[in-house]
C-alpha positions as CSV (number, residue, x, y, z in Angstrom):
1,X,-19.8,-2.3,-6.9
2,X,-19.4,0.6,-4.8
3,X,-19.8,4.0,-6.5
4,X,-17.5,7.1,-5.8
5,X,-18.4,10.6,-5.4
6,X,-16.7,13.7,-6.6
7,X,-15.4,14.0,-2.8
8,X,-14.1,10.5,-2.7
9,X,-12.1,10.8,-5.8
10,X,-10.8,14.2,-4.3
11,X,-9.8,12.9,-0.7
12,X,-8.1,10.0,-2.4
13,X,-5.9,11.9,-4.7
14,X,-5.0,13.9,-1.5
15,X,-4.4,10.8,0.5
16,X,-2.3,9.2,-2.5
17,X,0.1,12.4,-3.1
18,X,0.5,12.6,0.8
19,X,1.7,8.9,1.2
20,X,4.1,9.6,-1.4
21,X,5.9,12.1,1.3
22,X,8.9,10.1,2.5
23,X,8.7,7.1,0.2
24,X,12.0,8.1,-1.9
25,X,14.6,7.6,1.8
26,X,16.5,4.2,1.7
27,X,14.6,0.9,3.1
28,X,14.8,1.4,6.3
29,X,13.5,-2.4,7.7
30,X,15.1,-5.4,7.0
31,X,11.8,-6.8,5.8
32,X,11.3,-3.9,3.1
33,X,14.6,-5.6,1.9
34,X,13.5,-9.1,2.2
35,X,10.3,-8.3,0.4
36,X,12.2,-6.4,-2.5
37,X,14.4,-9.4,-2.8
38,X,11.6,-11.9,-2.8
39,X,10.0,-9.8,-5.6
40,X,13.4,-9.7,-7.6
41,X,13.8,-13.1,-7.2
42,X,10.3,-14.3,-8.3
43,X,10.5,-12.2,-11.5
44,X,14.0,-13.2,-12.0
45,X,12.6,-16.9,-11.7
46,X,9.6,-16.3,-13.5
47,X,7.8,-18.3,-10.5
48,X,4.8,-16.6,-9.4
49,X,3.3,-19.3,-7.5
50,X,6.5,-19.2,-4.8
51,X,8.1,-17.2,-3.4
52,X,11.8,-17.3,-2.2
53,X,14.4,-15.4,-0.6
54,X,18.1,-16.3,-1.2
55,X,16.9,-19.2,-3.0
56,X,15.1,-20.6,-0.2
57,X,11.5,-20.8,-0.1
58,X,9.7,-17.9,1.3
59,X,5.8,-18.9,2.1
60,X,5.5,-17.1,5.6
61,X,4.1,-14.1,4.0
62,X,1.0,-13.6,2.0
63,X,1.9,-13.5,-2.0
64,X,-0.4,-10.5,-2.6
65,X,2.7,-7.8,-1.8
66,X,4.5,-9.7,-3.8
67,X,2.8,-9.9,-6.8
68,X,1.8,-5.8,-6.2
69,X,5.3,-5.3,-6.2
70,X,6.3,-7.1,-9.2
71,X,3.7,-5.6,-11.2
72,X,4.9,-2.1,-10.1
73,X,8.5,-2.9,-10.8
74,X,7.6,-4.3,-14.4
75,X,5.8,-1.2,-14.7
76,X,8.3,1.3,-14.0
77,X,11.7,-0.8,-13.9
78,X,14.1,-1.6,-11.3
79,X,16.4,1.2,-12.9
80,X,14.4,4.5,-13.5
81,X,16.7,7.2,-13.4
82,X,13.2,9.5,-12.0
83,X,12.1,7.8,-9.6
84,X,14.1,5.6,-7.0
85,X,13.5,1.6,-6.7
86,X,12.4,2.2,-2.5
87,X,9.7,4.7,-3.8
88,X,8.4,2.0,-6.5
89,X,8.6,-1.0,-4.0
90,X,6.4,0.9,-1.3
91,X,3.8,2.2,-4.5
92,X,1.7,-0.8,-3.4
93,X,1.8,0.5,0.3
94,X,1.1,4.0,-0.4
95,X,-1.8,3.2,-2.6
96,X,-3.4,0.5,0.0
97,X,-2.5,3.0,2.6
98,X,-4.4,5.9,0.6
99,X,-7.3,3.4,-0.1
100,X,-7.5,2.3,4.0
101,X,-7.6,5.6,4.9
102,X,-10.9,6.1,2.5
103,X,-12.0,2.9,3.6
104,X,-12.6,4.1,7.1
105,X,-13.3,8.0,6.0
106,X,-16.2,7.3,3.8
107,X,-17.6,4.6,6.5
108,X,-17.6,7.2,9.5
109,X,-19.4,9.8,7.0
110,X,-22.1,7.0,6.2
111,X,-22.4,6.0,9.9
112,X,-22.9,9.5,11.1
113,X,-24.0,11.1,8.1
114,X,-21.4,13.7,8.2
115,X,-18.9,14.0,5.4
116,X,-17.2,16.4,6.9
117,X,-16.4,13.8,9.7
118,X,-15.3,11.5,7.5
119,X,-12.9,13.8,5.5
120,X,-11.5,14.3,9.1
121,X,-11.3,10.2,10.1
122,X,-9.4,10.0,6.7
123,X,-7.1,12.5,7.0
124,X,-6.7,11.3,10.7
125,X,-5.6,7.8,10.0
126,X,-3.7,9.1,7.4
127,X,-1.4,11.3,9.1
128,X,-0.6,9.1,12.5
129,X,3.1,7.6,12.7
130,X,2.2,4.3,12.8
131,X,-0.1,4.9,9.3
132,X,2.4,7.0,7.9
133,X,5.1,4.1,8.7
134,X,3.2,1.2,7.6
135,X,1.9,3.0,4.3
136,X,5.5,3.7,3.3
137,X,7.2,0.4,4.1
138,X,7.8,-1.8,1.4
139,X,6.2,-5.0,3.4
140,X,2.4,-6.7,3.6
141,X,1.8,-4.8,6.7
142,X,-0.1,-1.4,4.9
143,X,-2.6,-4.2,1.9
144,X,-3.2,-6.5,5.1
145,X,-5.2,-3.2,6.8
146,X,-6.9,-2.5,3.8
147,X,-8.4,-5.4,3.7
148,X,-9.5,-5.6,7.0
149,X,-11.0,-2.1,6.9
150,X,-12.8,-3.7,3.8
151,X,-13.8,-6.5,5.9
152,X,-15.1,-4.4,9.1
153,X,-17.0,-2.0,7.4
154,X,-18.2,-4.5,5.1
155,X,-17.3,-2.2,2.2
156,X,-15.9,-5.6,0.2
């Protein structure tokens, strides 16, 4: 299991609350809406093993997001009056997106031996557009990095 410092817990709190910037706009893809349907319908169906859209099976995309998604929604509802449906669809997103971000950060401060450098690496990924899109986009797109940062810097 991989330990985390003060620092890590610090730069990921940052890197969480920034990836919330921009999550509460309308979906903006029309796969944010097909996965937010997808997720509807599977707790709607009770299926968790399938996935459809529109009643028609839905298998071309990992089930992962979906079940992310689901558990946020159960968490929080589809109707919150605090905090907009979009905003808990993409949680999933901006918390993979937060955790990639560390991923890479904490392996370019091991590599170089320079924490400082990897604050910067983190914050870096963090803030380019096509992190900041992916990590606020209610889709696979933002878990499928994590887990190939995981896999890359063998930090799984």
């Amino acid at each position: 299991m991989i330990a985390l410092s003060k620092l890590d817990w610090r730069l990921f709190l940052c890197l969480l609350l920034l990836g919330f910037i921009g999550t509460w706009v309308p979906l903006f893809d029309l796969d944010e809406g097909a996965f937010l349907e997808a997720t509807r319908e599977l707790l709607d169906g009770g299926h968790w093993a399938a996935t459809t859209l529109d009643g028609e099976p839905r298998y071309d995309k990992p089930i992962l997001s979906y079940w992310l998604q689901a558990t946020a929604l159960t968490l929080f509802g589809w109707t919150t009056p605090w905090v907009p449906i979009e905003m808990i669809g993409r949680l999933p997103s901006v918390i993979a997106g937060a955790l990639w971000a560390l991923v890479l950060g904490r392996f370019s401060a091991e590599v170089t031996n320079k924490p400082a450098l990897g604050v910067f690496v983190a914050f870096a990924l963090a803030t380019t557009l096509g992190t900041i899109v992916i990590a606020r986009a209610a889709t696979a797109d933002a878990i499928l990095n994590l887990w190939l940062a995981l896999l890359f810097t063998d930090s799984a």
